[in-house]
C-alpha positions in Angstrom: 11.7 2.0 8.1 9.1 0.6 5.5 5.1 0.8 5.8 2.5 -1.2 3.7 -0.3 0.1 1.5 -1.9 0.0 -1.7 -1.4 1.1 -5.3 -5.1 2.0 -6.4 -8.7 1.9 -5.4 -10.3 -1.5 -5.4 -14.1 -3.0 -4.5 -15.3 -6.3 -4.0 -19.2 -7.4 -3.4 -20.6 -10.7 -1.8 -24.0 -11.6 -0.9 -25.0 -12.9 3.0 -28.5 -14.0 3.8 -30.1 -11.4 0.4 -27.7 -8.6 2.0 -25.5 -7.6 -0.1 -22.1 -6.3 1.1 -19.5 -4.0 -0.8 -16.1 -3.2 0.3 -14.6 -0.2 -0.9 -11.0 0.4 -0.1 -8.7 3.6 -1.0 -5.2 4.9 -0.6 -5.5 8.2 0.9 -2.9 10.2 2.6 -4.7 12.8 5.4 -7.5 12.7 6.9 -9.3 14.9 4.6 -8.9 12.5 1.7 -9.9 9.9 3.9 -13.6 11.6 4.5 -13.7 12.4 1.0 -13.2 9.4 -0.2 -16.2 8.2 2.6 -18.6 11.6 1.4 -17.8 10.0 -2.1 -19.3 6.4 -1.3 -21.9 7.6 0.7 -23.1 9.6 -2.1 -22.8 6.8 -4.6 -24.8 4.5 -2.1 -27.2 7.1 -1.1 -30.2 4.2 -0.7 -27.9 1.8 1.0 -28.5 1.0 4.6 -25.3 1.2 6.1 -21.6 3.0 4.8 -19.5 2.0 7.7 -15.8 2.6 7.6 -12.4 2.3 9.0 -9.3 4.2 7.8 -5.7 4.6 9.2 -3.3 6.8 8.3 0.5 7.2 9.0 -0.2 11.0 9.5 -0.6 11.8 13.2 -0.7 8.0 13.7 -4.7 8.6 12.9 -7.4 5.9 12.9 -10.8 5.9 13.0 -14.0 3.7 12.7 -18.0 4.2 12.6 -20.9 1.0 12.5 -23.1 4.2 10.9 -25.9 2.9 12.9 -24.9 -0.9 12.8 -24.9 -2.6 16.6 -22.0 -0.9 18.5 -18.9 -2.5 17.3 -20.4 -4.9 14.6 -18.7 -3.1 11.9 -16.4 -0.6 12.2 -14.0 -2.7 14.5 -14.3 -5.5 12.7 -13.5 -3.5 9.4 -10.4 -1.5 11.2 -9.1 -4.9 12.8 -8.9 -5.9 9.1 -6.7 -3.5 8.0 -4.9 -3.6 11.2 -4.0 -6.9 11.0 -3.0 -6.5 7.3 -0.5 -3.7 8.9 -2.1 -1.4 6.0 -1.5 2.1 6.5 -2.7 5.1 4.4 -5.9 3.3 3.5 -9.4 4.2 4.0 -12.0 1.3 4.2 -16.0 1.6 3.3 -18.1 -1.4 3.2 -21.6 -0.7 2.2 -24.8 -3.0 3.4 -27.9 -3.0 1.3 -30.4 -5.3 4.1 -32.2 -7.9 2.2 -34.6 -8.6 4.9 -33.0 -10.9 7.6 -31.1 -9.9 10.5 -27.9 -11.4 11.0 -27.1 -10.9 14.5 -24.1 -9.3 16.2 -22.2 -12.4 14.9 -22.8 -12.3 11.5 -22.8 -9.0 11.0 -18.9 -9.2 12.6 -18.3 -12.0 10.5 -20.0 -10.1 7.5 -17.9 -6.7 7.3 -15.0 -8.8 8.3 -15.4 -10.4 5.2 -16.0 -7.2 3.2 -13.1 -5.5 4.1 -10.9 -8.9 3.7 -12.4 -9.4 0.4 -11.3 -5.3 -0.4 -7.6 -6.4 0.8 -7.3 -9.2 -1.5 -8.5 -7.4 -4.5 -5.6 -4.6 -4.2 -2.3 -4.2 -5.2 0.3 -4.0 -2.3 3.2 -1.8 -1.6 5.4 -1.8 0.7 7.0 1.8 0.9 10.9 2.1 2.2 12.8 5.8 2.0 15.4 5.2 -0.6 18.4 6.5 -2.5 18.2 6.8 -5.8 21.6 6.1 -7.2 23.1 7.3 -10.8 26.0 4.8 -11.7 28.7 5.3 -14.4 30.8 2.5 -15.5 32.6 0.8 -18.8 30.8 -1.5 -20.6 33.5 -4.4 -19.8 32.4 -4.0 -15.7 28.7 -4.1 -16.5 28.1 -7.7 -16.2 29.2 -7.4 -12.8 26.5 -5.4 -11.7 23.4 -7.5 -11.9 24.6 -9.8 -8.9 25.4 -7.0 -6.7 22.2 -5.5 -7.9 20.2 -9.2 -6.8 22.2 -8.7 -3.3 20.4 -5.2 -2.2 17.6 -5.9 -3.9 18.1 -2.2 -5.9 15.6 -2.0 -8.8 16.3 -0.5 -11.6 14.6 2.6 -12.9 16.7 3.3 -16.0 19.7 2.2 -18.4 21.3 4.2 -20.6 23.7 2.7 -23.0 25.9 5.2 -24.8 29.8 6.0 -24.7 29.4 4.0 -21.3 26.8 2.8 -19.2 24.6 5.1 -17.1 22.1 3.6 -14.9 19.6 4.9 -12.3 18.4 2.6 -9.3 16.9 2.3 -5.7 17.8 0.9 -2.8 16.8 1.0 0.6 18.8 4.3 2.2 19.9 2.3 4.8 22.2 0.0 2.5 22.9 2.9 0.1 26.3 3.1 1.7 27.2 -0.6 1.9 26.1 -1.0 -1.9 28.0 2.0 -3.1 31.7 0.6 -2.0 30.3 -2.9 -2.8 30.3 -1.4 -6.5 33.1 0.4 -6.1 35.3 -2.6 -4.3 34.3 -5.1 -7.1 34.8 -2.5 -10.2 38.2 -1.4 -8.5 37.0 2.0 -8.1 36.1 2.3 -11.9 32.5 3.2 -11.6 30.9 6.4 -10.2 28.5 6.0 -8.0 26.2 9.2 -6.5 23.5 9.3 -4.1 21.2 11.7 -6.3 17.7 11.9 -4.4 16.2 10.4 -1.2 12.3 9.8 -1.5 10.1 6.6 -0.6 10.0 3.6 -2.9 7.8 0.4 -3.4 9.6 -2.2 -2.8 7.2 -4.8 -3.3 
């Protein structure tokens, strides 16, 4: 089980027909973030004409949208579809219209926070979350160089080496291989390695 989301806030701005557009895009966690996070750009754009949003959260399996007085589902869909599509999660979406004076139509204004939140995606940093086991490994110097192929096999990252009377090292790997990659260690060490599940949590994998 893995989800995608993003490491940190990010914003990016265009301008269509002397309207400019900014898309605002968060990680949150509940819901209450999520409208904090919207409170917080509505308060920063106080003059703008529109803050419409999307956000969708792992929590409750919660998503919601508002046009904040756009055409009925001219902005808010268009912004959700977005991170839908982009199978985000934990992510709250704001783009912010200042209206320079021509109407764009239903179309364009689809087209136009489409873009905004797209733009907001491709600015951030993914993640892509999996529960994992973190795994503290003990083994002799002379077996250490067998390690990094088995490593490259589960795809387990490293978090932390440790080279003193022998080598200790920490790493992740996806829980659901944990198992497999702890008597792959062991089988191709000849059981002179220790091995021990130490924590379960959730990991980028990305």
């Amino acid at each position: 089980m893995e989800y995608k989301t993003i490491a940190a806030r990010c914003e990016a701005r265009f301008i269509e027909k002397k309207s400019e557009f900014i898309g605002y895009l968060a990680p949150v966690e509940t819901e209450e973030q999520a409208v904090e996070f919207i409170n917080e750009i509505r308060a920063m754009h106080r003059k703008a004409t529109h803050n419409c949003y999307a956000y969708i959260l792992r929590e409750n399996s919660t998503a919601r949208h508002s046009d904040d007085g756009e055409p009925s589902g001219t902005a808010g869909v268009p912004i959700y579809e977005v991170l839908r599509k982009e199978e985000l999660c934990d992510v709250a979406c704001v783009v912010t219209r200042y209206f320079g004076g021509i109407m764009l139509g239903a179309g364009g204004l689809v087209r136009a926070y489409t873009r905004g939140a797209k733009d907001a995606v491709s600015a951030a940093a993914i993640k892509i979350m999996a529960m994992a086991a973190r795994v503290e490994i003990t083994i002799d110097y002379a077996l250490y160089g067998r390690l990094p192929q088995i490593f490259s096999d589960f795809d387990a990252r490293t978090e932390s080496e440790d080279f003193a009377d022998a080598v200790k090292i920490a790493v992740h790997v996806r829980e659901e291989l944990a198992e497999a990659f702890i008597e792959k260690l062991i089988d191709s060490c000849n059981g002179k390695i220790t091995c021990e599940i130490v924590q379960k949590l959730w990991f980028d994998f990305a």
